[in-house]
N, C-alpha and C positions, 0 to 999 in steps of 0.2 A: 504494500500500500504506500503511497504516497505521502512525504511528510507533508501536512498542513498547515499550513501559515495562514495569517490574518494581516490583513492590507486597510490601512488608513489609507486614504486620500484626504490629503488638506490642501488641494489644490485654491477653494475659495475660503481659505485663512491663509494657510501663511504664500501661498499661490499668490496671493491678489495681494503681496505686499513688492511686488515686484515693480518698479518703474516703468513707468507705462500702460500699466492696465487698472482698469476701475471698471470692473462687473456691476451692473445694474441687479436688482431683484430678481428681474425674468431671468437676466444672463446665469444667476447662478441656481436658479430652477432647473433653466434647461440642462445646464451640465451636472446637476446632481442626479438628472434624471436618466442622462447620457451615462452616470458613472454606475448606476445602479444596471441600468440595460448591459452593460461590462459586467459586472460581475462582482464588483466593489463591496467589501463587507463591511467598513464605514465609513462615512464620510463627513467631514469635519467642515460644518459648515459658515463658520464664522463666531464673532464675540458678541455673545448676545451682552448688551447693556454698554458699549462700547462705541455704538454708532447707531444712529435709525437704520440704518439697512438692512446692520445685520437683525436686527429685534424682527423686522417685517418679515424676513428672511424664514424664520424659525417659528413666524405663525402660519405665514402662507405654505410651509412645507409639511404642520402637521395636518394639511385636506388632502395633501398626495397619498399615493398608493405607493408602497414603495415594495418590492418585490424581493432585490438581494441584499439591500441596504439597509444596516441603520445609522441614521443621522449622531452625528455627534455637535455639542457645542463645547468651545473654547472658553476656560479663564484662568486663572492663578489662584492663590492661597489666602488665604484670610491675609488684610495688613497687617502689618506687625501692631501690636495693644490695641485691639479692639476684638469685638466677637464675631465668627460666623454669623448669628442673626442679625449682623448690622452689616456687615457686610456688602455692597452693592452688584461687586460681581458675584459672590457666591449666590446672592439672592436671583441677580438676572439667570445664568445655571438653572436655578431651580424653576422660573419662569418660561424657559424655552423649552421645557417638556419636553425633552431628548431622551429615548433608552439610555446613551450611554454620555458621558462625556468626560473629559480632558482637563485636565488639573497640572498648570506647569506652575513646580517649584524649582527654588535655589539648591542646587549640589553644590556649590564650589563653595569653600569658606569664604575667600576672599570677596568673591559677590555677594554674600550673603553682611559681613562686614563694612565694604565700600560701596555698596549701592541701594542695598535696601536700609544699612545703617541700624542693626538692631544685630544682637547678638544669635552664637551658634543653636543655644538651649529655643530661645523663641522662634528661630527658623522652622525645625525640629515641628515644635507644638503647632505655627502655623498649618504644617503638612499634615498632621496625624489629625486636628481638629477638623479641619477642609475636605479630608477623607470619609471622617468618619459621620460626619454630618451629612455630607451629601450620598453615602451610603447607606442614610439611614430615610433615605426616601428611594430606594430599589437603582439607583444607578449603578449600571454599569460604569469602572471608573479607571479611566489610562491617566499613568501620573508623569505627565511630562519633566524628567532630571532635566533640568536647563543647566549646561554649560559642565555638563557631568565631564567629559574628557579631560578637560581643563582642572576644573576640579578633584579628580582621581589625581592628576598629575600632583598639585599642591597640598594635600592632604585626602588620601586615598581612605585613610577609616570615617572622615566626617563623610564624603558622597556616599559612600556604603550607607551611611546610617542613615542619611536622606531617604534610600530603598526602603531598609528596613520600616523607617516608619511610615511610608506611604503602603508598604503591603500589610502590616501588622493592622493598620488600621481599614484595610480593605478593600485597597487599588487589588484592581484585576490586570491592569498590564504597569510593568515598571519600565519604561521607555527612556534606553540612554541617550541626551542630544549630544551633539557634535555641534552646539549653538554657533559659533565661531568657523566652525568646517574646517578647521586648520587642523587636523587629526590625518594619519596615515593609515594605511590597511593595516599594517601588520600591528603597529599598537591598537589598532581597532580591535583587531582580533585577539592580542592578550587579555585587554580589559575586559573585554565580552567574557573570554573563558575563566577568568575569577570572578564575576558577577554572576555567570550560573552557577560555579563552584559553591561561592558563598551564600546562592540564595536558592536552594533544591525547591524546585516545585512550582518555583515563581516564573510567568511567563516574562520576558525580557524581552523589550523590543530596542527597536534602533529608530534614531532620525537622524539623519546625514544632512549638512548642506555640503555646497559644492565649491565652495574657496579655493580648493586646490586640486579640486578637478577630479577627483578620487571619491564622489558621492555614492557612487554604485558600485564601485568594488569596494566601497567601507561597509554599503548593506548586503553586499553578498559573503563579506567575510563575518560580519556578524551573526550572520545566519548558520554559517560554516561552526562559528562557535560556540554555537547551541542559542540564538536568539530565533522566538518563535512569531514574530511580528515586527512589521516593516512600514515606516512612514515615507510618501515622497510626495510628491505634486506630478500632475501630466506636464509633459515636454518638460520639465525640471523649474518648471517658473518656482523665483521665491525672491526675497529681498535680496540682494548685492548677486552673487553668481547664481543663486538658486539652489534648491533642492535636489535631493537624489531623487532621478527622472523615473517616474514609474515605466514610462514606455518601455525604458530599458531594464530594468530592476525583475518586471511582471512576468516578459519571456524570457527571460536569464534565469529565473526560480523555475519556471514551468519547464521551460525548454532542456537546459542545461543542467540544472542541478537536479530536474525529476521532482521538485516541489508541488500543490497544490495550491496558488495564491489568489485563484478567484471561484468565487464560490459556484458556479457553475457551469464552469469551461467553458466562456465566452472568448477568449484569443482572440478568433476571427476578426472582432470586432475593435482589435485595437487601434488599427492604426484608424478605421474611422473617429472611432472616438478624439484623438489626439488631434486631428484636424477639424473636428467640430470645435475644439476646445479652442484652440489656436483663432479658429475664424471666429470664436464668439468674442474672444479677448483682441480680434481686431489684429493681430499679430500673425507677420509672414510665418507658415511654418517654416524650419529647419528641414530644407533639404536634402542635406547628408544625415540627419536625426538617423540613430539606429533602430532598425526594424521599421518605423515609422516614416521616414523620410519617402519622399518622392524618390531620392538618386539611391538607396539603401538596398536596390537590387538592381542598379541598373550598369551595365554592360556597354562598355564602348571600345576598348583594342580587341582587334581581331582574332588577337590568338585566345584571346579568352572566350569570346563568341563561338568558335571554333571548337576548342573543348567543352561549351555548356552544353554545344547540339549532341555530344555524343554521351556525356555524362552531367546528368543536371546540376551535382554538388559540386561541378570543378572549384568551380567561384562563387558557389553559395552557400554557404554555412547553415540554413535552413529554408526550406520550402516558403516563399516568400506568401504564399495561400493560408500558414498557420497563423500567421498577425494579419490578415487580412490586406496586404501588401499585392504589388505584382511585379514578375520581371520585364524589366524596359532592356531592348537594344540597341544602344546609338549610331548611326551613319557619322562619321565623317571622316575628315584624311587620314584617322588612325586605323579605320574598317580594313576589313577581310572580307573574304567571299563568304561567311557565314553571316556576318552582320547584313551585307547584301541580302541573302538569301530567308533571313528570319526578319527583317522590314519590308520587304517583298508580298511578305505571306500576311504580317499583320496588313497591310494594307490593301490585301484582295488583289494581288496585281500577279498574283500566279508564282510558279517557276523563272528564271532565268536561266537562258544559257549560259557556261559557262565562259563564253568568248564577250556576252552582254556585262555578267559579274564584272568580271575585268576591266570593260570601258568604263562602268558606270562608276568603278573604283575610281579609274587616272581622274574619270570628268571632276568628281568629288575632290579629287587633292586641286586638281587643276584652278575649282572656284573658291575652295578655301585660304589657299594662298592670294586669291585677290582680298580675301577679307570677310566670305562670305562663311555662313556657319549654318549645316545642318542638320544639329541635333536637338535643337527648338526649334526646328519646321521643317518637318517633317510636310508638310504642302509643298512647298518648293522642292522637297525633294522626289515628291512622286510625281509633279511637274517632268523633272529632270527625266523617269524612267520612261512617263506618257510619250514625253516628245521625242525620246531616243528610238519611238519603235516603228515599223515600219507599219503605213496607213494613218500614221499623227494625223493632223489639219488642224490648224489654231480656228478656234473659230471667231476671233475677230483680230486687229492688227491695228494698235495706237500709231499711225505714221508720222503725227508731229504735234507736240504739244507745248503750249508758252502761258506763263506763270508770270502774272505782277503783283507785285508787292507796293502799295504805295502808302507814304504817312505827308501829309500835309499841315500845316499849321491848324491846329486848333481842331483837329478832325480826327474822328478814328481811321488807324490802318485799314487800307483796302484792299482784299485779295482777288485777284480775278484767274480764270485760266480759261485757254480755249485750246480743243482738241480737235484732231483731224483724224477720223476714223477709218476702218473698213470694212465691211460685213459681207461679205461675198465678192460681188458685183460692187454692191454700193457704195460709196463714199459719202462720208456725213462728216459736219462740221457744226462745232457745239461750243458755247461759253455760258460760264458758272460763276458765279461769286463765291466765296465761303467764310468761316469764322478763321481760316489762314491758311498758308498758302496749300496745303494738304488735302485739307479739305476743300477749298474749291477745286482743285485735280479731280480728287475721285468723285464731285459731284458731276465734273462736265462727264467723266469718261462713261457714268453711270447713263446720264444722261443721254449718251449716243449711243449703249448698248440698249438699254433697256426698252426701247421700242421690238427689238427682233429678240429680246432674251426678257421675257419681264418676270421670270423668278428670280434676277437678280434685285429685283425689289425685297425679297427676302432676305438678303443679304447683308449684314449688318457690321461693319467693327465694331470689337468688345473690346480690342485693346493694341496700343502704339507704344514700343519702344525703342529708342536709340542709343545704344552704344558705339564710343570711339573708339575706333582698331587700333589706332597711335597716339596714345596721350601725346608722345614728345611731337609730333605733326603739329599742336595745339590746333588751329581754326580751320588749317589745312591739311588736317589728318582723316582718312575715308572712315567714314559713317554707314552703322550697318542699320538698319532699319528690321524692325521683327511686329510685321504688323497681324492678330491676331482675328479671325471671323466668324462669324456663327450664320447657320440657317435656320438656327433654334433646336436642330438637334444634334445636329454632328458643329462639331467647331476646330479650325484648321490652322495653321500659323505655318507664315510665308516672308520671305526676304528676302531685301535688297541690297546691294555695296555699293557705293560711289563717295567719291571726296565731295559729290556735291548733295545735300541732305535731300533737296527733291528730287533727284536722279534715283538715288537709294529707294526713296519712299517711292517712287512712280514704279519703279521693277514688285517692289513688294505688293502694289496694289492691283497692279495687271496680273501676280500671282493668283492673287486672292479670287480674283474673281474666272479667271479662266478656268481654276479648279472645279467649283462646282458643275461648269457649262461640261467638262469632259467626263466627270463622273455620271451625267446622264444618262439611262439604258437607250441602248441602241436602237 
């Protein structure tokens, strides 16, 4: 059987202390609701009494239904000379009607001394009265050691005795922090192994941040050393570097060590989860993110392409389908005749010859040494194979087109362009205004297709980027243009090179639209 672990997520506590994000009430419904659909056995939802949000937070979440989850709320210890029933956070706790919740005290002496400013014996009582009170209305109760590492360091019997008295008085989980993240594995993992020594029976967790980079092999070693519960945040969000990353943490225990860490073998759904979480918090995901990332199985030299087609794990360390991941193939000047031939197939475009592989290889080095790139567009580049074949026909042909830009005093910029088209036989001649110079381009050019093609009325950009191929060029360096489209179901991205920005942009946009016209059935 599988050893079993238990997984905090405190993605909307200590998650949403991170710079840059500020979850709204919906926003952390939805991803507790996402965390629970995963597999999550709690989930820490913020400090009730702390802020309005989180209070709202913890009433609106007792109408959910919650299926794998239960919710936890965050607070600390009685202050020091006063009582739990006066208490504001212990009281708020008790007012968020949570199953379980989260009690962080002081382990270190020196914090306990220079910050809280009350001596080692009241710290102690703080802990043991905060437990035992709030145990004595059925919580469940994880006792957050804040700055335990650090602490064990400078007097290793008072953090111990921090444990002791948060279990004696009736914490169910004793969780060591790494508050600071400046902790290494291997002392991670001594400390661990005398905290179970010294405390048989008592479930010990871990929380890692990530200062030195070592978040997740801090929580994979503590696991190694008998800790039976793991705290981190999705994608690793958390104040300064952040938390130990569940993404990574979740199939590193299931995958790798043979652990149990979600309560009903949801995997699949990680990497969706981590990109919901990402897109609700308004933040790019982490591309190369492990397991998770977009790039985290993606494949671009040939010789590796070449080896996946005959054995899937050459270059994958796990079936990219278990996190709910997939493998990507890149084309470009580093390709092989298997990258050929496995972009080929995703794209519906058959087999190639082997004498086709080969051109369509040199063609590839040949444009990317102009500056062109394509392994974000993948349109231009089935462009490339469409017109390489015999029986192509463009079906239309921009012959000449001219672009002004004009600023006059006291006036807004004027863009205009006029194009000179071909559609068979005919020749058509069109001019556009637009919001600049780009877009009146692909207005005129729409313009003079869209009488003989009018599903390019469908045809939408979703997205324009430009990157410089030569900083040191400065103004004068080619500009590659990566312009993105949709039809509303399929969406394509296509590119342009030139040192001049509307040259670049004019290739990318004659891409964009020629695509759809060829992928037509015959």
């Amino acid at each position: 059987m599988p050893l079993k672990l238990t997984v905090l997520d405190t993605t909307l506590r200590d998650g949403a202390q991170r710079e840059g994000i500020s979850f709204s009430v919906k926003d952390k419904l939805r991803i507790a609701q996402k965390l629970d659909e995963l597999g999550i056995g709690y989930i820490e939802g913020g400090w009730p009494g702390s802020n309005p949000k989180d209070s709202e937070f913890f009433a609106a979440a007792r109408k959910a239904i919650w299926k794998n989850s239960k919710l936890v709320a965050f607070g600390s210890t009685r202050k020091a000379s006063t009582t739990v029933r006066d208490d504001h956070s212990i009281q708020a706790l008790i007012d968020a009607a949570t199953p379980a919740v989260t009690i962080v005290g002081k382990s270190s002496l020196k914090q306990v001394l220079q910050v809280l400013n009350t001596t080692a014996d009241e710290n102690l009582h703080m802990i043991t009265d905060s437990t035992a009170y709030l145990k004595g209305f059925g919580k469940e109760i994880f006792f957050d050691a804040e700055h335990f590492f650090d602490g064990y360091k400078h007097d290793a019997d008072y953090a111990l005795a921090t444990l002791r008295a948060a279990a004696e008085s009736g914490a169910d989980y004793l969780v060591l922090c790494d508050t600071n993240g400046g902790t290494l594995p291997d002392e991670i993992y001594r400390v661990v192994t005398r905290v179970v020594e010294e405390l048989p029976g008592r479930t010990i967790g871990i929380h890692a941040h990530n200062d030195t980079g070592v978040a997740v092999a801090n929580t994979l070693l503590a696991v190694k050393a008998g800790a039976l519960h793991v705290q981190g945040t999705m994608n690793g969000y958390g104040e300064r570097c952040g938390n130990a990353d569940l993404c990574s943490v979740i199939p590193n225990l299931e995958l790798k060590l043979g652990c149990q860490a979600l309560t009903d073998g949801s995997l699949p759904l990680l990497t969706e989860t981590a990109r919901f979480v990402s897109e609700t918090a308004n933040l790019i995901p982490d591309d190369h993110a492990p397991y998770v990332g977009l790039s985290a199985f993606t494949h671009k030299a040939g010789l590796h392409v070449s080896a996946l087609r005959r054995v899937e794990d050459s270059y994958q360390h796990i079936t990219p389908e278990q996190v709910g991941n997939q493998k990507r193939v890149l084309v470009s000047e580093l390709a092989g005749r298997g990258n050929i031939a496995v972009k080929l197939s995703e794209l519906g475009l058959g087999q190639a010859a082997p004498d086709e592989e080969q051109a369509l290889i040199l063609k590839l080095k040949e444009m990317e040494s102009k500056g062109y790139q394509y392994e974000g567009a993948d349109g231009s580049f089935e462009l490339i194979v469409r017109r390489s074949r015999p029986g192509y026909q463009a079906p239309f042909e921009v012959m000449d087109f001219l672009v002004l830009v004009e600023k006059r005093a006291d006036k807004e910029i004027l863009a205009e362009a006029t194009v000179k088209a071909r559609v068979g036989d005919q020749i058509i001649h069109t001019a556009a205004d637009g919001q600049g110079p780009v877009n009146a381009l692909d207005t005129a050019i729409r313009k003079a297709l869209v009488p003989f093609y009018p599903e390019l009325n469908y045809i939408h950009l979703t997205d324009f980027k430009v990157r410089i191929v030569d900083q040191k060029a400065a103004s004068a360096a080619p500009t590659r243009v990566l312009v993105e489209s949709s039809d509303g179901e399929r969406t394509w991205t296509t590119v342009g090179c030139s040192e001049n920005i509307i040259e670049a942009s004019f290739h990318a946009l004659i891409d964009s639209l020629e695509l759809p016209l060829l992928r037509r059935p015959s």
